[in-house]
C-alpha positions as a Markdown table, in Angstrom:
| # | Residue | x | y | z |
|---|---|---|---|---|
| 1 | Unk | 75.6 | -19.4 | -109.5 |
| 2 | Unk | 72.9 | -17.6 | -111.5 |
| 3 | Unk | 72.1 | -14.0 | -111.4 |
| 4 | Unk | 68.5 | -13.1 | -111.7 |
| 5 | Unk | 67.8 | -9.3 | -112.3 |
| 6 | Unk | 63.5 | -8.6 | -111.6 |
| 7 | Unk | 63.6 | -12.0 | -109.7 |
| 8 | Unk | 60.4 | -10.8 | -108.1 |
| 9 | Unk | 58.5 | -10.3 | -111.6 |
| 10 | Unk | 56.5 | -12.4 | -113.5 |
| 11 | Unk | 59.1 | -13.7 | -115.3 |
| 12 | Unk | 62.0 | -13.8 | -112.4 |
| 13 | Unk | 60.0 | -15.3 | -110.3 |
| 14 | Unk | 59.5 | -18.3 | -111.9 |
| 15 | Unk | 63.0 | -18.5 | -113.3 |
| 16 | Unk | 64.1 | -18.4 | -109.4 |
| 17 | Unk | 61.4 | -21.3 | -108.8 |
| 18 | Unk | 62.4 | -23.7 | -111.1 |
| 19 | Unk | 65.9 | -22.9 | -110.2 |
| 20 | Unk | 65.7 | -23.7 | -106.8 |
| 21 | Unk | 63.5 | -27.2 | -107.7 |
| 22 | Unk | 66.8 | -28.4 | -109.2 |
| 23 | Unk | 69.0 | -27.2 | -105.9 |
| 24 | Unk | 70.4 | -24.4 | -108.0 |
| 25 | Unk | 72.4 | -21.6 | -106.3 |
| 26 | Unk | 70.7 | -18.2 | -107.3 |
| 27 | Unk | 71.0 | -15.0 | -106.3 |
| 28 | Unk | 68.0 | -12.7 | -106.9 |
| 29 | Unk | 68.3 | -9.1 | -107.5 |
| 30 | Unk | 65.7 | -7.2 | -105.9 |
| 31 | Unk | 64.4 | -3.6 | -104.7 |
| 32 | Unk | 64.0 | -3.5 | -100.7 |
| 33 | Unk | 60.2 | -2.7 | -100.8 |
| 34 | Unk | 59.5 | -5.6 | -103.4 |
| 35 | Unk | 57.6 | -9.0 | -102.1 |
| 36 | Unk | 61.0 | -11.5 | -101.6 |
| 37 | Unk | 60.5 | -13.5 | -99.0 |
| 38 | Unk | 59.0 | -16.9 | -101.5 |
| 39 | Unk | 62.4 | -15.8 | -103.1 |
| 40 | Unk | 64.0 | -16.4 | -99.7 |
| 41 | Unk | 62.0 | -19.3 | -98.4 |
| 42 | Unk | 63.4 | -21.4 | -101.1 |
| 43 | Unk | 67.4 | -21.3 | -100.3 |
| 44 | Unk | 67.7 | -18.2 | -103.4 |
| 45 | Unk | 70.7 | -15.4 | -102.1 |
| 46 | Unk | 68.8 | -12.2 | -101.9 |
| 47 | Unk | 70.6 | -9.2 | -102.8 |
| 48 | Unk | 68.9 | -5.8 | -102.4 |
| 49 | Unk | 69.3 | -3.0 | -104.7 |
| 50 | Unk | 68.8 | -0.6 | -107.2 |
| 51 | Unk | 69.5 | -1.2 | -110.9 |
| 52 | Unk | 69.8 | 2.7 | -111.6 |
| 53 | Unk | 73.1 | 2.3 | -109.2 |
| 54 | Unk | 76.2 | 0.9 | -110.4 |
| 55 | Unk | 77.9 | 0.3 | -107.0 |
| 56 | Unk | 75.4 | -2.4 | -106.5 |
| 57 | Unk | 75.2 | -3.7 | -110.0 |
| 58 | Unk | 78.9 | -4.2 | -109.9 |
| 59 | Unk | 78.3 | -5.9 | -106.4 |
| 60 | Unk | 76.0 | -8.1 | -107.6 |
| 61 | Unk | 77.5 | -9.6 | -109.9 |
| 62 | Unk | 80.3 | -10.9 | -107.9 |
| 63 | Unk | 81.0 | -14.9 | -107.8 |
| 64 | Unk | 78.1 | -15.4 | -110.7 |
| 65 | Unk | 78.5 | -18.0 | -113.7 |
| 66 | Unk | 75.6 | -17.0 | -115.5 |
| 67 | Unk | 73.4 | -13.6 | -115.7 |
| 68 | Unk | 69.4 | -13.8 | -116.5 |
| 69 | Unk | 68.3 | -10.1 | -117.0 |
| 70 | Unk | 64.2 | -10.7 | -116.4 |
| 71 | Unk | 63.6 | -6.8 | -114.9 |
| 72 | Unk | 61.3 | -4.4 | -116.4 |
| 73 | Unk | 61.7 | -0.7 | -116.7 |
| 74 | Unk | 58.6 | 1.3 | -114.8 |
| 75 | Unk | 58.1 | 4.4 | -115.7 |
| 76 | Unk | 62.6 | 4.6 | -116.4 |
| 77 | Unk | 63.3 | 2.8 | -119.8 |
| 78 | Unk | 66.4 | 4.5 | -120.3 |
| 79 | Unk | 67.7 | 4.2 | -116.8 |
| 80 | Unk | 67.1 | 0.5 | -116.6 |
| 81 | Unk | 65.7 | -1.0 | -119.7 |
| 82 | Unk | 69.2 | 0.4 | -121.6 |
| 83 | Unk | 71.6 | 2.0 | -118.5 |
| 84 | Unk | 71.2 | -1.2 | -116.4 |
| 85 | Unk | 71.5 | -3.3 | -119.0 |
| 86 | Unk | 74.5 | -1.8 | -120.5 |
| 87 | Unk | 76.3 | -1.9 | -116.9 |
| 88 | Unk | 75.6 | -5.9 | -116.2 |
| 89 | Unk | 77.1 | -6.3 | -120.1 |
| 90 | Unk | 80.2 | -4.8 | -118.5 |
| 91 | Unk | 80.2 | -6.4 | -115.2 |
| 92 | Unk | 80.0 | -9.4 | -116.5 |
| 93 | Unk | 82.7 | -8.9 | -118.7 |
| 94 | Unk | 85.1 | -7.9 | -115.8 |
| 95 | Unk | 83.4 | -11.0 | -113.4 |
| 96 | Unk | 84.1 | -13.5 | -116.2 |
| 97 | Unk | 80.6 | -14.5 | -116.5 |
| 98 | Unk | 79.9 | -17.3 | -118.5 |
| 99 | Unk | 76.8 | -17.0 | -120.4 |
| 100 | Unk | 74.8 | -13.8 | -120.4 |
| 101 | Unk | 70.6 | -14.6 | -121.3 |
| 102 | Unk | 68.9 | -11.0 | -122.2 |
| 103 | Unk | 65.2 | -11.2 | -122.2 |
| 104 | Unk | 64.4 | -8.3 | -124.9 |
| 105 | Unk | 61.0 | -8.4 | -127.2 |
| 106 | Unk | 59.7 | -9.8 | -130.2 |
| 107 | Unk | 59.6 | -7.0 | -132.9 |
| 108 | Unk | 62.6 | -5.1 | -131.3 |
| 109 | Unk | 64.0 | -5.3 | -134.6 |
| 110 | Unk | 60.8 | -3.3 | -136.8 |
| 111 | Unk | 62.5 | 0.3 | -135.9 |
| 112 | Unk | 59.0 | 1.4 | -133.9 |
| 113 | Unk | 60.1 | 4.8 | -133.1 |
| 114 | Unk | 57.6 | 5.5 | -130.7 |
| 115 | Unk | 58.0 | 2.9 | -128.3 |
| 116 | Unk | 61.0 | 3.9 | -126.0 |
| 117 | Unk | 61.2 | 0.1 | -124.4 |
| 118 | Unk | 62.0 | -1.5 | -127.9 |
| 119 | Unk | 64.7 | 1.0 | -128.8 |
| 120 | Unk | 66.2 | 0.5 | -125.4 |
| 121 | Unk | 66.4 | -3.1 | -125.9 |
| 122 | Unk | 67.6 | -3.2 | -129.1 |
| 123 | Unk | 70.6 | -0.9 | -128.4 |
| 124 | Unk | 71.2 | -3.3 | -125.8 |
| 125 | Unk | 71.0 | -6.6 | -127.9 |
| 126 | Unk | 73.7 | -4.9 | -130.4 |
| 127 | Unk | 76.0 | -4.1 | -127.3 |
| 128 | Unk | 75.9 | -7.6 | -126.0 |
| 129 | Unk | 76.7 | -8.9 | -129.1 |
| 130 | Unk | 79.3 | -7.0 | -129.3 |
| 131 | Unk | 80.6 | -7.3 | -126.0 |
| 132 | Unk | 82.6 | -10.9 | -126.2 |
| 133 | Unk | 80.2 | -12.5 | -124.1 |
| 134 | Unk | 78.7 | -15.9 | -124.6 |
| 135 | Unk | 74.9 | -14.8 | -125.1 |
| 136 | Unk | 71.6 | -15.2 | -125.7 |
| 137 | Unk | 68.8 | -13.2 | -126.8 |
| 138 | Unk | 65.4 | -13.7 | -126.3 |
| 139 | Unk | 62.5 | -12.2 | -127.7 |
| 140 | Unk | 58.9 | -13.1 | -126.5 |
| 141 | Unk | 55.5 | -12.1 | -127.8 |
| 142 | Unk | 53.1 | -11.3 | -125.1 |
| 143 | Unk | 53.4 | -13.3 | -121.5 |
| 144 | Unk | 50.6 | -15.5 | -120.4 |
| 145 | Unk | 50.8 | -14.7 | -117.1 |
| 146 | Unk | 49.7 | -10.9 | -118.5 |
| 147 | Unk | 46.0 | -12.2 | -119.4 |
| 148 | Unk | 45.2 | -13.8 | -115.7 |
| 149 | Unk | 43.7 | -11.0 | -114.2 |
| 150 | Unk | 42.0 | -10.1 | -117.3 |
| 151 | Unk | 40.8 | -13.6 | -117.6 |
| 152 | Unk | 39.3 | -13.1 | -113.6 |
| 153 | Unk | 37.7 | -9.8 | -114.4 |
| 154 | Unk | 36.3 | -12.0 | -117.5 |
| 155 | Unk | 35.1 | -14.3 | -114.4 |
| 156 | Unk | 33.1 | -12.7 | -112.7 |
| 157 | Unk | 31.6 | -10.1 | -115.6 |
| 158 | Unk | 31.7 | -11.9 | -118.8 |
| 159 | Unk | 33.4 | -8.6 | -120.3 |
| 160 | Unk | 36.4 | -8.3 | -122.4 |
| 161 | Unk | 38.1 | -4.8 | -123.2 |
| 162 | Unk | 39.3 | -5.1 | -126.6 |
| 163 | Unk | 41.3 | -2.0 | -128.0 |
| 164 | Unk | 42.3 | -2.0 | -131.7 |
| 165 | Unk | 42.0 | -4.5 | -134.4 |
| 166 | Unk | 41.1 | -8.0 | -132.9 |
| 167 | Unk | 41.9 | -9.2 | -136.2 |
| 168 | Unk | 46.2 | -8.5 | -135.4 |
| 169 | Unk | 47.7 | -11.6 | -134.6 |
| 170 | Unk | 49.8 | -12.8 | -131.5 |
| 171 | Unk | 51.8 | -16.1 | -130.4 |
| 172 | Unk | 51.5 | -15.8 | -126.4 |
| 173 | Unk | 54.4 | -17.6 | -125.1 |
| 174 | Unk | 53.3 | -19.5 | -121.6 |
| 175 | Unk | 55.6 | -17.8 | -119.1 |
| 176 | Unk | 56.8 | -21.2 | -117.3 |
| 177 | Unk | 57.6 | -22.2 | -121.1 |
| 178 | Unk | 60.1 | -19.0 | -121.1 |
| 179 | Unk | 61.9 | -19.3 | -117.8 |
| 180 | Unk | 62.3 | -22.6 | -118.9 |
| 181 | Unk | 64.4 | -21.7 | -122.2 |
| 182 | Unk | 66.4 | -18.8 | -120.3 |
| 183 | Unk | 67.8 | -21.4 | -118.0 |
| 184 | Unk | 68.4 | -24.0 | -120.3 |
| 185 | Unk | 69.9 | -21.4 | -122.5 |
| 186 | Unk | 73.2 | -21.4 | -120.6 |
| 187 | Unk | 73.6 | -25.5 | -121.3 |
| 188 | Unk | 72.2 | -25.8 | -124.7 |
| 189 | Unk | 74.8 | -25.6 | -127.1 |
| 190 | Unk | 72.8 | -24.9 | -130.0 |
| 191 | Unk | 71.5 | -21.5 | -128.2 |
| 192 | Unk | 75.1 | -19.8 | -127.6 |
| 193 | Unk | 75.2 | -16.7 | -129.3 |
| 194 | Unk | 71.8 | -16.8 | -131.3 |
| 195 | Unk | 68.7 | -14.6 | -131.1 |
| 196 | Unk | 65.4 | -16.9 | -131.0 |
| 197 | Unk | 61.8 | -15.9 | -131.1 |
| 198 | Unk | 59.8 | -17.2 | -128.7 |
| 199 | Unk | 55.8 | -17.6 | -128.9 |
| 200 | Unk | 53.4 | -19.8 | -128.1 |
| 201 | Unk | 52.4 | -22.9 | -130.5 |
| 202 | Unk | 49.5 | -21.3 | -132.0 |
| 203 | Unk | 48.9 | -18.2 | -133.9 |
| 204 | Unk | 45.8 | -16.8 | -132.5 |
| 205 | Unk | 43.9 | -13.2 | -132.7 |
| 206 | Unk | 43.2 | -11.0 | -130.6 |
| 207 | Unk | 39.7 | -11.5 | -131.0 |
| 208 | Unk | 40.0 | -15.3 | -130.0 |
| 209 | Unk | 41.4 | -14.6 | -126.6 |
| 210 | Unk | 37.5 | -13.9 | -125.0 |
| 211 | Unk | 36.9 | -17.1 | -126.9 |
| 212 | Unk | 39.1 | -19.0 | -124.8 |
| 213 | Unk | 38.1 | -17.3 | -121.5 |
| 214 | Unk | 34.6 | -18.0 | -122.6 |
| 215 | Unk | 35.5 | -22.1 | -123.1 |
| 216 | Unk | 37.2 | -22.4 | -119.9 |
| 217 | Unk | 34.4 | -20.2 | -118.0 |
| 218 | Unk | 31.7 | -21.7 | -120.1 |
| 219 | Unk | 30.4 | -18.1 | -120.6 |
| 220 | Unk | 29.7 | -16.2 | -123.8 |
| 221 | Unk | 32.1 | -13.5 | -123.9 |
| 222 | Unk | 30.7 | -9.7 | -123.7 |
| 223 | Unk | 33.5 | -8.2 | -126.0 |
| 224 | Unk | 33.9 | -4.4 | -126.0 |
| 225 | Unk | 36.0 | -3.0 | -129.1 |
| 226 | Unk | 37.8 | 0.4 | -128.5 |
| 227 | Unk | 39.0 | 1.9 | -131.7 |
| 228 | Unk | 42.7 | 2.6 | -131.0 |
| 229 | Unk | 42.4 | 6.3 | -131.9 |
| 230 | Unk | 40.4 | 6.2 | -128.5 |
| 231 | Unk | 43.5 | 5.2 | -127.2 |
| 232 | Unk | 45.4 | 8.1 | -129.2 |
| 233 | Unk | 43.0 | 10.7 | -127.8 |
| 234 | Unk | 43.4 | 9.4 | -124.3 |
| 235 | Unk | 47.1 | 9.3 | -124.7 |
| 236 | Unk | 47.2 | 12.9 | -126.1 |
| 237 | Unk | 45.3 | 14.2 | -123.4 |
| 238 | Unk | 47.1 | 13.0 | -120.9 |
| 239 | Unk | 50.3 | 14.7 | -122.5 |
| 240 | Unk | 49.1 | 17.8 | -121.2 |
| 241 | Unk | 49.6 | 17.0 | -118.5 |
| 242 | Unk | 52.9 | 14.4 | -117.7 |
| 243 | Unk | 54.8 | 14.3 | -121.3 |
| 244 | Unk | 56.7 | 11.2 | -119.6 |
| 245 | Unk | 53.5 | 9.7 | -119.2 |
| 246 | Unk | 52.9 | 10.2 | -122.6 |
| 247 | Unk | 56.3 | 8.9 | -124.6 |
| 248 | Unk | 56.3 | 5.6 | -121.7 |
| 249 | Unk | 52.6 | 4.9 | -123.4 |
| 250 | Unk | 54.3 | 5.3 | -126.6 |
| 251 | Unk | 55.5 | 1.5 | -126.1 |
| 252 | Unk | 52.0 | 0.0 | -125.1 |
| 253 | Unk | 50.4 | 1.9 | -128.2 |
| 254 | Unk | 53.0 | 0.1 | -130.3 |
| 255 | Unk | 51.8 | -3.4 | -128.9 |
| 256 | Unk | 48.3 | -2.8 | -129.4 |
| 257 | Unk | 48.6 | -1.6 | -133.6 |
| 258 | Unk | 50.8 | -4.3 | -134.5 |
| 259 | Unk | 51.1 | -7.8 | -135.1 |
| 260 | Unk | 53.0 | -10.0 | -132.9 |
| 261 | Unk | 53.4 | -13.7 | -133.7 |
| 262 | Unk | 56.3 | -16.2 | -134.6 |
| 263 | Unk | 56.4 | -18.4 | -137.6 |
| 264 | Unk | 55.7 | -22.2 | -137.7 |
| 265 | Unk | 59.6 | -21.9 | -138.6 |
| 266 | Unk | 60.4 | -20.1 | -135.5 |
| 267 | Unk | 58.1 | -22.0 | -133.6 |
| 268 | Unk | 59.9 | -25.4 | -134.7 |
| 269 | Unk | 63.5 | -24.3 | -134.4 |
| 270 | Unk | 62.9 | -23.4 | -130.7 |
| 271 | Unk | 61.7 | -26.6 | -130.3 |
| 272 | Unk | 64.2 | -28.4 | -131.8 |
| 273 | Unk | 66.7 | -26.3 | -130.2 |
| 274 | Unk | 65.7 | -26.6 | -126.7 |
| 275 | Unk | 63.8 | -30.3 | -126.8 |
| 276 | Unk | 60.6 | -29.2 | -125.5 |
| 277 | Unk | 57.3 | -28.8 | -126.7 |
| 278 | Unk | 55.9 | -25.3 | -126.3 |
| 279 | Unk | 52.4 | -25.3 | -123.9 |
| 280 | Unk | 49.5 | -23.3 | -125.8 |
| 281 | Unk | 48.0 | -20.3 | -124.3 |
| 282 | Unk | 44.6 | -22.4 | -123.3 |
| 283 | Unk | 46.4 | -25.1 | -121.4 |
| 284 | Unk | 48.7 | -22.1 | -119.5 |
| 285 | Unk | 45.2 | -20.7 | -118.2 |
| 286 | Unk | 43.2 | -23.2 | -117.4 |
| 287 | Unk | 46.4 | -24.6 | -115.0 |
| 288 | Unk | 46.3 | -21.4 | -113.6 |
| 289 | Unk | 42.5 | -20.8 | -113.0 |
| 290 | Unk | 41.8 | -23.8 | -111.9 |
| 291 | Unk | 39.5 | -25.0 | -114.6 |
C-alpha cells in the first residue's frame, strides 16, 4: 500500500488518481476541512490528520510499503516542509517501508538563503539519504497545473502579468508527467536511491508562456512586465506589518529572479530511466483547456 502525504493537492491528487486506475491500494493523508471525497469515491483509504502532529504521522504510516510525500507547507515551512518530513523519514524507518519518493525542488541545491522552502527541503533530502531508506528524490521546475488559472484569466482578458526578467528560463514539467515518475519510482530499478531533475522537454522563457496562451486562445497576448524590485518594495512593505509574511515570500522571490530549467542531459536520462516521453507544456494546456 502507498502512502500519499497532500493527496488533495495538485500533485497528490493525481498521484491518488492514477493509482487507483491501476486498482492500487492507497491511503491518502489529508486535513479534515480539505476537498476528499473524489479521493474517496475511487476506493483510496482516507486518513485524516495533521502533519504538524506526530501521533498521527506515526499512525499513518502503519501497514504502508511505499511513502509519496506530495504536501506543501502554507504559510509553516519549518513545521511541515522540514518537521513533517523529518518524522515520516523516521516512521518509515520503524514501519519498514520500502521505498520512500520525496518531492523536493529543482535548485534546492544553489544555497538561496532567502527562500525558507528550499532550505527545508534540502535538509530533508540529506536526512533521507542518510536515513537507510531505499529513496528517491525528485526535483521539479515549475508545475503545469500552476499556469491554468493564469492561462483562464488570459481567456477572457488577453492579459499576462509578467514579473521580472521574461528573458530567465524554465522547463515546466506537466504535472500528470510527475505523478507518473513518483509512482513508478518505487519499481524502477534504475531510480533507487538517485536524485533526478525533472522538467518538461523544452526550455522555454518566461516571456514565451503568453505566447502559448496566445496560440491556443488565438489571441495576441497583452503582456504586463513588473520589474522585480516592484516586487521587493511590495514585499518590504508588507514586512511592516507580518515579518512571517515577509520571510514565506522570500521563497516565491527566489523563483521569480532565477533560472529554472533542466538540461537536454537531464531531460534524456529521465527518459531513459523511466521509459516515457516527457509531454511539453503546450500539449499539458491545451488537454486541460479544452482547445
Amino acid at each position: 500500500m502507498f502512502l500519499v502525504t497532500g493527496a488533495t493537492g495538485s500533485l497528490g491528487r493525481r498521484i491518488v488518481r492514477q493509482l487507483r486506475d491501476i486498482e492500487t491500494p492507497i491511503r491518502g493523508f489529508v486535513r479534515l476541512f480539505s476537498n476528499y471525497r473524489e479521493l474517496e469515491d475511487r476506493g483510496a483509504e482516507i486518513f485524516i490528520g495533521d502533519l504538524k502532529n506526530d501521533k498521527d504521522i506515526a499512525k499513518s504510516t502503519k501497514d504502508i510499503d511505499y511513502i509519496i510525500s506530495s504536501h506543501g507547507s502554507g504559510e509553516d515551512t519549518q513545521a511541515l516542509d522540514y518537521r513533517a518530513n523529518i518524522e515520516l523519514i523516521d516512521c518509515a524507518k520503524e514501519n519498514g517501508v520500502k521505498h520512500f519518493v520525496y518531492i523536493s525542488v529543482l535548485g534546492v541545491d544553489r544555497g538561496y538563503e532567502d527562500a525558507p522552502v528550499f532550505k527545508a527541503k534540502r535538509e530533508v533530502e540529506k536526512y533521507l539519504m542518510a536515513s537507510g531508506l531505499n529513496y528517491t528524490i525528485l526535483r521539479p521546475s515549475g508545475f503545469a497545473n500552476n499556469l491554468l488559472p493564469l492561462a483562464e484569466r488570459f481567456r477572457e482578458t488577453g492579459i499576462y502579468l509578467l514579473i521580472g526578467d521574461p528573458q530567465n528560463r524554465s522547463s515546466i514539467v506537466s504535472t500528470d508527467d510527475l505523478a507518473k515518475i513518483a509512482i513508478a519510482s518505487v519499481r524502477v530499478e534504475g531510480a533507487k536511491n538517485q536524485i533526478f531533475s525533472v522538467g518538461g522537454p523544452q526550455v522555454i522563457t518566461r516571456g514565451e508562456i503568453p505566447k502559448i496562451f496566445g496560440r491556443i486562445f488565438q489571441k495576441d497576448p497583452l503582456i504586463i512586465n513588473t520589474p522585480l524590485v516592484v516586487f521587493d518594495g511590495l514585499r518590504s512593505g508588507l514586512g511592516l506589518f507580518n515579518p512571517q509574511l515577509q520571510r514565506s515570500l522570500g521563497t516565491l522571490r527566489t523563483l521569480l529572479a532565477h533560472e529554472f530549467f533542466c538540461t537536454p542531459e537531464e531531460i534524456r536520462k529521465l527518459e531513459e530511466t523511466y521509459d516515457m516521453k516527457l509531454e511539453s507544456l503546450e500539449s499539458f494546456l491545451r488537454r486541460y483547456l479544452g482547445s
